[in-house]
C-alpha positions in Angstrom: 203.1 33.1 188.0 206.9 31.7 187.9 208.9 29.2 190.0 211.3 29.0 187.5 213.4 31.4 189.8 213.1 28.7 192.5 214.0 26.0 190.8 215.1 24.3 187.6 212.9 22.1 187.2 209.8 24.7 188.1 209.0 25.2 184.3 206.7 21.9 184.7 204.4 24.1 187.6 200.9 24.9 186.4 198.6 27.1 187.7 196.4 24.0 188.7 199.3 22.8 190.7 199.2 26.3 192.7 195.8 27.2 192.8 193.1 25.3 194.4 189.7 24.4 194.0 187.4 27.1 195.9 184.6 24.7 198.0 181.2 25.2 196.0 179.6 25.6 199.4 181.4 28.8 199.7 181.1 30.2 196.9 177.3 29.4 197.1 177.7 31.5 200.3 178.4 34.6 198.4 176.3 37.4 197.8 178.2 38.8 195.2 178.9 36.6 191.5 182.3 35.2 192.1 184.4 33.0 189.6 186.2 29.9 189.9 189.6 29.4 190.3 190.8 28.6 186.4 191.1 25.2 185.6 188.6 23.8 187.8 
């Protein structure tokens, strides 16, 4: 993922700057083995 096109100074954007944490509670929830977003 890219905001370069956006803007100039984009090139600093991590993935942890887009993403977000997903709530442990929900993923608890889940019946089915889901990940983490990366980074967190």
């Amino acid at each position: 993922m890219t905001h370069k096109a956006y803007s100039a100074r984009g090139q600093n954007i991590k993935l942890t700057h887009v993403l977000r944490p997903i709530p442990q509670t929900q993923i608890d929830r889940l019946t089915v083995p889901f990940a983490q977003n990366p980074g967190y």
